[in-house]
C-alpha positions as CSV (number, residue, x, y, z in Angstrom):
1,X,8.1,-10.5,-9.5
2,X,10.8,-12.9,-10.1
3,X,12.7,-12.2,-13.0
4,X,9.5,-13.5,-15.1
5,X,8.1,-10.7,-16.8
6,X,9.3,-7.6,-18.1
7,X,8.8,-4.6,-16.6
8,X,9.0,-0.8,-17.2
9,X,7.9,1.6,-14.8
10,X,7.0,5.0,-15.5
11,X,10.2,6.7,-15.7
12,X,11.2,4.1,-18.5
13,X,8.4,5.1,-20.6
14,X,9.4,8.7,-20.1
15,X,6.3,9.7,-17.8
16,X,7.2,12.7,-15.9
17,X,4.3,14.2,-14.5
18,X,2.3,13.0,-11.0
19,X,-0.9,11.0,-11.4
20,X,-3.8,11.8,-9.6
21,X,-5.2,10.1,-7.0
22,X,-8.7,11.4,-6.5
23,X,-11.4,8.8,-6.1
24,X,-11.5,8.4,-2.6
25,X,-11.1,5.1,-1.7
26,X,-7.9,3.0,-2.2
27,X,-9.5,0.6,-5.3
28,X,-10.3,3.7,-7.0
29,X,-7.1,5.7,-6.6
30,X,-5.8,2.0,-8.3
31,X,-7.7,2.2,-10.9
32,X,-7.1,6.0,-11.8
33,X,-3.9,5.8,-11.9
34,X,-3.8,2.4,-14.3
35,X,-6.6,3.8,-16.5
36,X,-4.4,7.4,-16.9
37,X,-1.1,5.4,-18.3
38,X,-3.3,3.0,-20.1
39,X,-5.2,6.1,-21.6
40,X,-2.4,8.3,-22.3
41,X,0.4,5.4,-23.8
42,X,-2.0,2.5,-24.8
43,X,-0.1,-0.2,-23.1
44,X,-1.6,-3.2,-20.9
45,X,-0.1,-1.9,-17.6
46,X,-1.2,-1.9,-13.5
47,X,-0.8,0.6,-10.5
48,X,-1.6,0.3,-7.2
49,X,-2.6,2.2,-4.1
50,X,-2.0,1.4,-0.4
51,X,-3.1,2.4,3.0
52,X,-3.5,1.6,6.3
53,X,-6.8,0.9,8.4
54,X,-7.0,1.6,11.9
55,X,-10.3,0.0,13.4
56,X,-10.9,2.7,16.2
57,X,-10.9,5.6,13.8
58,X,-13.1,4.4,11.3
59,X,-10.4,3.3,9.3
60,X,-8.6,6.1,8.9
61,X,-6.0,7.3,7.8
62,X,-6.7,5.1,5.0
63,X,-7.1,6.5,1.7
64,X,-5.6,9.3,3.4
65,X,-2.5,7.5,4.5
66,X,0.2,9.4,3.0
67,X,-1.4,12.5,3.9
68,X,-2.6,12.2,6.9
69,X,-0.9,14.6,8.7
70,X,-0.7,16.7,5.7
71,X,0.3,17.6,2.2
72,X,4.2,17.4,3.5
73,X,3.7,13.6,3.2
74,X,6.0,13.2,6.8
75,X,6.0,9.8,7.9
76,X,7.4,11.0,11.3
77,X,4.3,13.7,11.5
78,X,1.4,10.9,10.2
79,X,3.1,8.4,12.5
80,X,2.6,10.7,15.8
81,X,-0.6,12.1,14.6
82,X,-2.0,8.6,14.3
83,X,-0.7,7.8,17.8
84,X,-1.9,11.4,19.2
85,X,-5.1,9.7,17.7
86,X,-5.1,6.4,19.5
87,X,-3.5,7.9,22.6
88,X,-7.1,6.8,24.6
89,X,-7.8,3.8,22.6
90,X,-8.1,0.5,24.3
91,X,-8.3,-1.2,20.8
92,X,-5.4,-0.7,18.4
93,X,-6.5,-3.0,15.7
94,X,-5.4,-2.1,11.9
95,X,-4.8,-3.6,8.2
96,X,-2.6,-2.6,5.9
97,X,-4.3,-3.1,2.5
98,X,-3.2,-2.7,-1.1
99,X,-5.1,-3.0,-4.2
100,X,-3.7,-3.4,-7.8
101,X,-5.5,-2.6,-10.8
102,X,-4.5,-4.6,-14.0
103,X,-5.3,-3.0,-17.5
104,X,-4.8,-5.8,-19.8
105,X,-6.2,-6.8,-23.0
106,X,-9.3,-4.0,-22.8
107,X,-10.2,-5.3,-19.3
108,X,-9.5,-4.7,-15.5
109,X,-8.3,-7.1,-12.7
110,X,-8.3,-6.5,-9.6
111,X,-5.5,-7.9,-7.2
112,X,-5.8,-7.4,-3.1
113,X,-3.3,-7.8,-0.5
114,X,-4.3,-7.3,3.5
115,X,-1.7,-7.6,6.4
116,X,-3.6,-7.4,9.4
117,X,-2.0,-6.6,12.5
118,X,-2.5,-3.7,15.4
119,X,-0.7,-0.2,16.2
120,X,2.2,-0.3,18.5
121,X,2.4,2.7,21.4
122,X,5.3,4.0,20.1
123,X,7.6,3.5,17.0
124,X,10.1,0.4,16.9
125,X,12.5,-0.4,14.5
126,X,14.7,1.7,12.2
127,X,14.1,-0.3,8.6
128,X,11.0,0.3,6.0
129,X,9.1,3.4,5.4
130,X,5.9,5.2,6.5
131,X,4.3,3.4,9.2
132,X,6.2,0.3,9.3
133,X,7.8,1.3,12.6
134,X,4.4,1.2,14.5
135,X,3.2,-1.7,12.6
136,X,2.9,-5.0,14.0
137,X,1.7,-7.6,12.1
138,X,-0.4,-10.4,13.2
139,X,1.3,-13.3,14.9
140,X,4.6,-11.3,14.9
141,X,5.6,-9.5,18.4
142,X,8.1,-7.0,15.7
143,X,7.0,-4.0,13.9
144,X,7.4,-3.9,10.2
145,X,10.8,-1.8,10.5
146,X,11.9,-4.5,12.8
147,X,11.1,-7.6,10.5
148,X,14.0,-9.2,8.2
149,X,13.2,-7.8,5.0
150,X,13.0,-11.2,3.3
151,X,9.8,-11.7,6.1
152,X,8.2,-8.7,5.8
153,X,8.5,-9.3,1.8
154,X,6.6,-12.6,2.8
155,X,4.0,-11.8,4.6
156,X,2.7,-7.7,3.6
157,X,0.0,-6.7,1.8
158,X,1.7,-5.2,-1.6
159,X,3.3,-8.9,-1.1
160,X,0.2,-10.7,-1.2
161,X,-1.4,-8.2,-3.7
162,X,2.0,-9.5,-6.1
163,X,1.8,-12.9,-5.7
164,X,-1.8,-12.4,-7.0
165,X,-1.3,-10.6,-10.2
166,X,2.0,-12.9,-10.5
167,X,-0.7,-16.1,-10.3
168,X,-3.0,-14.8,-12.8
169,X,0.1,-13.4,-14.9
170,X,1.3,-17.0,-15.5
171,X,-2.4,-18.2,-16.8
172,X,-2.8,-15.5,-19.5
């Protein structure tokens, strides 16, 4: 966030135990999660929940995304299940989209960030985590895990989704 704000993340507040992440939908999952620190430790705070979109399965994995090929969370297993899943697929479009959910001052914001882009054949790249390696983005002909880091900082969704909440930070 640029060295504007501070910021503590959960193990600097001494929270130890995993928070759920039951709603259903990514927005939701966003907002549990901010609503169960804000609940528990009173503080304006935000979390945020990611997954990917694949077009030709409905969107899946989605909300799902870390657990797609199960409760392991394997990014090598969700990776070739997802590609097991578009093995017949003529269309490969997806979107990686994250939401942040802002408790501040007794009301909720809402930040979105999408990276569109379409599901490679097979995975490329070494860098990043969880799908990146069979993620290229639009008007890019690399995959995530292939992309300079400064780049893919640029131009991903939890990127955009930042420089949102950054935008409004500065107004308040």
């Amino acid at each position: 966030m640029g060295g504007q704000f501070d910021l503590l993340g959960l193990k600097d507040i001494g929270w130890e135990t995993e928070i759920p992440e039951t709603t259903g939908t990514i927005k939701g999952n966003a907002l549990q999660k901010a609503n169960t620190v804000f609940d528990k430790e009173g503080i304006d705070c935000f979390a945020e929940d990611t997954g990917l979109e694949v077009f030709a399965l409905d969107g899946a994995p989605g909300v799902d995304s870390a657990i797609y090929a199960g409760e392991q969370r394997s990014a090598s297993d969700n990776m070739a299940l997802l590609l097991k899943n578009l093995k017949d697929k003529t269309e490969r479009g997806a979107q990686f989209k994250t939401v942040i959910a802002l408790k501040f001052k007794d009301k909720t914001h809402f930040f979105e960030g999408i990276a569109k882009g379409h599901i490679a054949l097979s995975p490329q790249g070494k860098e990043g985590f969880g799908y990146d390696p069979i993620f290229i983005p639009e008007n890019y002909s690399l995959s995530f895990a292939q992309l300079k880091p400064q780049v893919k900082n640029q131009i991903s969704h939890r990127a955009k989704a930042v420089a949102q909440l950054v935008d409004f930070l500065k107004t308040v």
